[in-house]
N, C-alpha and C positions, 0 to 999 in steps of 0.2 A: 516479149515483155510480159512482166508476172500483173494479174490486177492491180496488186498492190501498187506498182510502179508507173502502168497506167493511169492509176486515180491521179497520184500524185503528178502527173504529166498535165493530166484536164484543171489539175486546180491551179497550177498555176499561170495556165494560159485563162483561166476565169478572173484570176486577181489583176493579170494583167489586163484584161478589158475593165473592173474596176476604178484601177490606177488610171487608164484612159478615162475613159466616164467620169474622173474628177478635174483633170486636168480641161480635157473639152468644156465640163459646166463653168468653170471656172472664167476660162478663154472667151467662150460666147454670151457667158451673163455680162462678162466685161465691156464686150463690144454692144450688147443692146444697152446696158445702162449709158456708153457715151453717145452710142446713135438716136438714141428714144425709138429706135426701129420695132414694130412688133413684128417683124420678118425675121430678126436675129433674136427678139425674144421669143417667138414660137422656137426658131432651132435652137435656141438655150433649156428651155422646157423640155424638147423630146431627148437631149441629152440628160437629162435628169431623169427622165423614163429610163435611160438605158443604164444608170446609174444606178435605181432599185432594181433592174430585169439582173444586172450584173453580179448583184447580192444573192440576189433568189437564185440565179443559177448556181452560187458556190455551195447555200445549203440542201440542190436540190442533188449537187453532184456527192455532194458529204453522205445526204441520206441515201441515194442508188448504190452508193457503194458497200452500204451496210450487208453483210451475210443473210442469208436463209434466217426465219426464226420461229418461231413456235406458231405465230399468226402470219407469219408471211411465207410459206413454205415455197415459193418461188422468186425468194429477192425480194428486192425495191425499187427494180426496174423504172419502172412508170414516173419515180417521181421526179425524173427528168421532162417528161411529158406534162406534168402538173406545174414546171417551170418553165415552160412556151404556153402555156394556158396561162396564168399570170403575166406575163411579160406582153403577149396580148390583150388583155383585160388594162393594163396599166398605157400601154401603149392608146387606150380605146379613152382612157383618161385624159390623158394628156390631147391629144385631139378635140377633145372639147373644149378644153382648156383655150387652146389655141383657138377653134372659131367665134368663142365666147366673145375673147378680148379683141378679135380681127375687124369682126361683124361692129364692135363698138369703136373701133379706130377709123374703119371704114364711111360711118355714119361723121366723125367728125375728125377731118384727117389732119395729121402734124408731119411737121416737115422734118426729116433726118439729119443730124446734126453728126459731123466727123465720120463722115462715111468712109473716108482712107483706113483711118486707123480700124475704126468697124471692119472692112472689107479683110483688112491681113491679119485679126487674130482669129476669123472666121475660117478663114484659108489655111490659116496651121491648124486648127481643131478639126480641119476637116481630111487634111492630109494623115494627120493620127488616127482619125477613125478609120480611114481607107487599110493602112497598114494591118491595124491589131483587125479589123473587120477579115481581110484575104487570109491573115492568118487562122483566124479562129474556124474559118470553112474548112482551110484545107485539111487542121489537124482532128477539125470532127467529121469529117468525111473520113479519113483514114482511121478513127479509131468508133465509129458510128454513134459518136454522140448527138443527141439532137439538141441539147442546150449550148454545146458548144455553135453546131449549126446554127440556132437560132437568134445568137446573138450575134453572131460573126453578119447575119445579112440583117435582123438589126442597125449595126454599125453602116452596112454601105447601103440600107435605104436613108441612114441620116447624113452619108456624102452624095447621096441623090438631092433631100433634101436642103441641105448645105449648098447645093450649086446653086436651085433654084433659087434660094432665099439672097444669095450674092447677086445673081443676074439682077434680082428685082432690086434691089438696094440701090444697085451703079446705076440701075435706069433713072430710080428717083433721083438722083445725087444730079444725073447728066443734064436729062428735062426737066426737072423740079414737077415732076407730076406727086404728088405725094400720096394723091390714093392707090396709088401699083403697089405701095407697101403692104396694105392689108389685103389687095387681091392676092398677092404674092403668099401672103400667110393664108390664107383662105386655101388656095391650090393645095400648101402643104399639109394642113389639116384633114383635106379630103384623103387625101395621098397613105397619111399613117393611116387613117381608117381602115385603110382597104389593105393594107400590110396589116396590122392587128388582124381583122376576121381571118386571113391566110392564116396566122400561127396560131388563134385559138380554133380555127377549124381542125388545122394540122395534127394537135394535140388531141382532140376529141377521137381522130380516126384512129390513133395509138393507141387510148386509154381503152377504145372497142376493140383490140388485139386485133390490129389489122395483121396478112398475111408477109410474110421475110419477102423483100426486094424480087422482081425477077429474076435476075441473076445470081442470086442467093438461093432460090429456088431450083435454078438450072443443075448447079453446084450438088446441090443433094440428088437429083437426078440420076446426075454421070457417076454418082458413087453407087444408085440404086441399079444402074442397069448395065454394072459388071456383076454383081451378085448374080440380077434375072440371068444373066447370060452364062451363067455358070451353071444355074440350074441344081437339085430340081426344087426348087424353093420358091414359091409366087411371093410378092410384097407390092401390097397394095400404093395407091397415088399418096404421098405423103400428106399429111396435114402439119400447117407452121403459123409460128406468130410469135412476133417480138416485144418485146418490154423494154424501152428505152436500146439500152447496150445487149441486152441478153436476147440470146435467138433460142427460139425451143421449135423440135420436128416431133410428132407424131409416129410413129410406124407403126403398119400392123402386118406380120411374117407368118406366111404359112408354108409348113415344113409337111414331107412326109407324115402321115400318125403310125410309123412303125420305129421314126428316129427316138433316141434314149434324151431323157431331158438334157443330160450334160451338152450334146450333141447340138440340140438349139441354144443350150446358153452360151457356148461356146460361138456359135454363128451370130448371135445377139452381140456377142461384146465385141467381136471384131467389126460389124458392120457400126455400132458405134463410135469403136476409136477412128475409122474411118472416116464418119462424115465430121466427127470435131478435128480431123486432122486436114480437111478441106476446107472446115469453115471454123476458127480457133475459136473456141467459149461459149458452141454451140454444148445445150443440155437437151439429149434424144432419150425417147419415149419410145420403147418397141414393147410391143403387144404379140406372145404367142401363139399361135392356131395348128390346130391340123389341116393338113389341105382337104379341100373337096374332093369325094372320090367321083368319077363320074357314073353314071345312074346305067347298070345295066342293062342290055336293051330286054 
């Protein structure tokens, strides 16, 4: 698949999480305005989180897709990364949000009202995030987006969320305990916290050009130690790091210093197309040298 056809693959598995994230806020603001629940208005709010996260990723997948350019001479990788750092930060919002009004429901507790009906538009909005959530994994795993990844579990921490806040709803409804409701939102409030710090951590370790996956690593390996094996060419331990979608290798090749330059550059560009041809959309960096002679005794 061309980038080009790629992109347009991610955006529209991005609108489709959107298009959910409206339907969801929609379905759950419903059910807390007939329940008075702050259990299904907290998971009403952090669908609204996923609803801005859902935005931000389409303009973050728009701008990474943009070319090389006079100031970015390596893409715009990252700003996929800067769209899990967001989506964190908002998610770190809405959490407050949520203990704010829990903490005050808590202190003076009301009793929930049409829990049935509350209970089944919770239950389909929660069944939509499940679906568009597995999807949105499996298609940014296979094409290594990490906004696609990050909303996609996004989505099934809020069918995490979504069970709990159901559990605690039917408990109030059964016992009429009515403060389970804001312990119930309380739980969940703690809960996106600790998913937020995960994806603004996630993104900070990217935007430091952490190193390409082990097995991504491995992969450049098995391409470098048919070359050594070939001989008589040393190539040094690669060095790597990715930018959102893009992966970039380091190399540094030392050849005889009696080989004709054509002779390296011709070794340079095969061992090149080799490793983009093991790892597709890979952009490699090799570095010429003469070999060390060894030191006469």
């Amino acid at each position: 698949m061309t980038d080009v056809g790629q992109h347009r693959l991610l955006m529209r598995f991005m609108l489709l999480s959107v298009a959910a994230a409206v339907v969801t806020i929609v379905l759950k603001g419903t059910a807390a305005w007939l329940t008075g629940s702050v259990g299904l208005l907290s998971d009403a709010l952090e669908s609204g989180v996923n609803l801005v996260a859902a935005i931000v990723g389409v303009l973050a997948l728009r701008t990474a897709a943009r070319p090389a350019d006079y100031n970015h001479n390596f893409g715009h990788g990252k700003a996929e990364y800067l769209s899990a750092a967001v989506e964190g930060t908002m998610i770190f919002v809405a959490a407050a949000a949520i203990l704010w009004t829990s903490v005050d429901r808590l202190l003076s507790p009301q009793p929930v009202m049409e829990a049935g009906i509350g209970l089944a538009l919770s239950t389909l909005s929660s069944v939509i995030n499940l679906a568009v959530g597995v999807t949105l994994i499996r298609v940014g795993r296979h094409h290594r987006s990490i906004t696609l990844i990050a909303d996609g579990n996004h989505l099934l921490t809020d069918v995490w969320t979504s069970v709990g806040v159901l559990i605690g709803v039917a408990l109030v409804a059964i016992s009429g305990w009515h403060i389970l409701d804001p312990i119930v939102a309380i739980v969940v409030g703690l809960n996106i916290l600790r998913i937020g710090y995960g994806l603004v951590k996630h993104s900070i370790v990217g935007m430091l050009d952490s190193t390409l996956r082990p097995e991504d690593v491995a992969e450049v390996n098995r391409v470098l130690d048919d070359y050594r094996s070939e001989g008589p060419v040393e190539i040094l331990p690669p060095r790597t790091r990715e930018s959102g979608r893009q992966r970039f290798v380091y190399l540094t090749v030392r050849v005889p210093g009696d080989w004709t330059v054509r002779a390296g550059h011709d070794l340079l560009g095969r061992l090149e197309a080799d490793i983009e041809r093991a790892l597709p959309g890979t952009v490699v960096f090799t570095h010429l040298e003469p070999a060390m002679r060894a030191e006469q005794p």
